[in-house]
C-alpha positions in Angstrom: 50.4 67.3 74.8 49.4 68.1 78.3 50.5 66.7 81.3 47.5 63.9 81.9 48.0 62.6 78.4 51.7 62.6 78.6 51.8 61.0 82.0 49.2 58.1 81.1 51.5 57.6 77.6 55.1 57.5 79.9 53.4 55.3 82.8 54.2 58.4 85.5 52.3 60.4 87.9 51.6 63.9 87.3 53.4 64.5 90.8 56.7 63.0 89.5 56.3 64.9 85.9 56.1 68.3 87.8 58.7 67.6 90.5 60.8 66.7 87.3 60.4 70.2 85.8 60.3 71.8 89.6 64.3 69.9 90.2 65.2 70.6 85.9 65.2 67.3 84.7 62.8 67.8 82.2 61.3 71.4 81.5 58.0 70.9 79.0 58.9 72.8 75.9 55.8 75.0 76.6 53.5 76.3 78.5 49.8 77.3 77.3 47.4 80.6 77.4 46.3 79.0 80.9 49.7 78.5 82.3 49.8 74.3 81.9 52.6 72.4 81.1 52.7 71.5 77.1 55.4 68.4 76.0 56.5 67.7 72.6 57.6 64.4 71.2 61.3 65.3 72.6 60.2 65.9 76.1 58.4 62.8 76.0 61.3 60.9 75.0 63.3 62.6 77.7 60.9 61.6 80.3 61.2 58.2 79.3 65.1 58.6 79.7 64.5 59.6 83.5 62.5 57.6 84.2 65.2 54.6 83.0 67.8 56.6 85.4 65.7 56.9 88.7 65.7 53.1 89.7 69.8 53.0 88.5 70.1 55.2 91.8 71.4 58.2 90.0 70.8 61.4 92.1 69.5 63.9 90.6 72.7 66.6 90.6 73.6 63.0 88.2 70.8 62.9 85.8 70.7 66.5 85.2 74.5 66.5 84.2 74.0 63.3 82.7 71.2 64.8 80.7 73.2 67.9 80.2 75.9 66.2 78.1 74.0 64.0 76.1 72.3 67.1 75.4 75.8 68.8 74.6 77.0 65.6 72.4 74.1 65.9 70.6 74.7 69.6 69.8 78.5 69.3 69.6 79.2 70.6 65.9 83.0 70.1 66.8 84.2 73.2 66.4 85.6 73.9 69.5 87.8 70.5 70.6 88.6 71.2 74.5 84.6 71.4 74.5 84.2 68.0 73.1 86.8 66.6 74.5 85.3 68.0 77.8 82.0 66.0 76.6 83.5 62.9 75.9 85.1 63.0 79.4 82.0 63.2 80.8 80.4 60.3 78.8 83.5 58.2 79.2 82.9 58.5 83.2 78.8 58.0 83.0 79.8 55.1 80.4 82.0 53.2 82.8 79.2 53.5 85.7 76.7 52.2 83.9 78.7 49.6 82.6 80.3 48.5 86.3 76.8 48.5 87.4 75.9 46.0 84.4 78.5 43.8 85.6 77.2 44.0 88.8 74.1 43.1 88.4 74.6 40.1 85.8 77.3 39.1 89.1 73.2 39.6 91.0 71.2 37.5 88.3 74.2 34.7 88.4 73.9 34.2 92.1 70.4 34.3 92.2 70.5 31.6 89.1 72.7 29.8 91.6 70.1 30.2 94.8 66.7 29.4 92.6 68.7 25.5 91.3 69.5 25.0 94.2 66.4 25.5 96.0 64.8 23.5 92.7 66.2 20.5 93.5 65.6 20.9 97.2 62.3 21.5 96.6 62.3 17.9 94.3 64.2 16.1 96.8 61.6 16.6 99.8 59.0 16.3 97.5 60.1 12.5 96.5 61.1 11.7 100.3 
């Protein structure tokens, strides 16, 4: 798929989709005669992935290693253990950010849950007065 087409299927502007492959986050598996950007299914799915990272505030020194070992898990035939165990490391650590910042923001929505009652019955209370 080109560029255009993948961008309107992701929900991304073209701008973002080439600063993506200018930075290596995600390189289109091909490029045509003409010199444009071609994505297969997997590129689009990685796409998708990045663009779930960039609002979680990763940099992107983060996504690209993050991207780097899920691409090495994936690959790991487990031949060599102090690879894999390198691997797992590195998901171990990526695991327990993402799941300190789901804690974090359920601690968000909570409060906020708080704030919006109380304003509810606020808003009720001047509105009977």
């Amino acid at each position: 798929m080109q560029i255009g087409e993948v961008a309107a299927r992701v929900g991304l502007s073209l701008r973002t989709i080439r600063h993506w492959d200018e930075v290596g986050l995600v390189v289109p598996s091909e490029r045509s005669a003409g010199g444009f950007r071609l994505y297969n299914e997997a590129d689009i799915e990685r796409l998708a992935l990045v663009k779930t990272l960039k609002p979680l505030d990763f940099s992107v020194e983060q996504m690209r290693d993050l991207l780097d070992t899920i691409d090495g898990v994936e690959a790991d035939t487990g031949e060599d253990a102090e690879h894999t165990a390198e691997l797992m490391r590195r998901l171990a650590v990526y695991r327990a950010v993402a799941d300190g910042r789901v804690e974090a923001l359920r601690a968000q929505v909570q409060g906020l849950e708080t704030l919006s009652k109380k304003l509810r019955r606020l808003t009720k209370a001047t509105t009977r007065g």
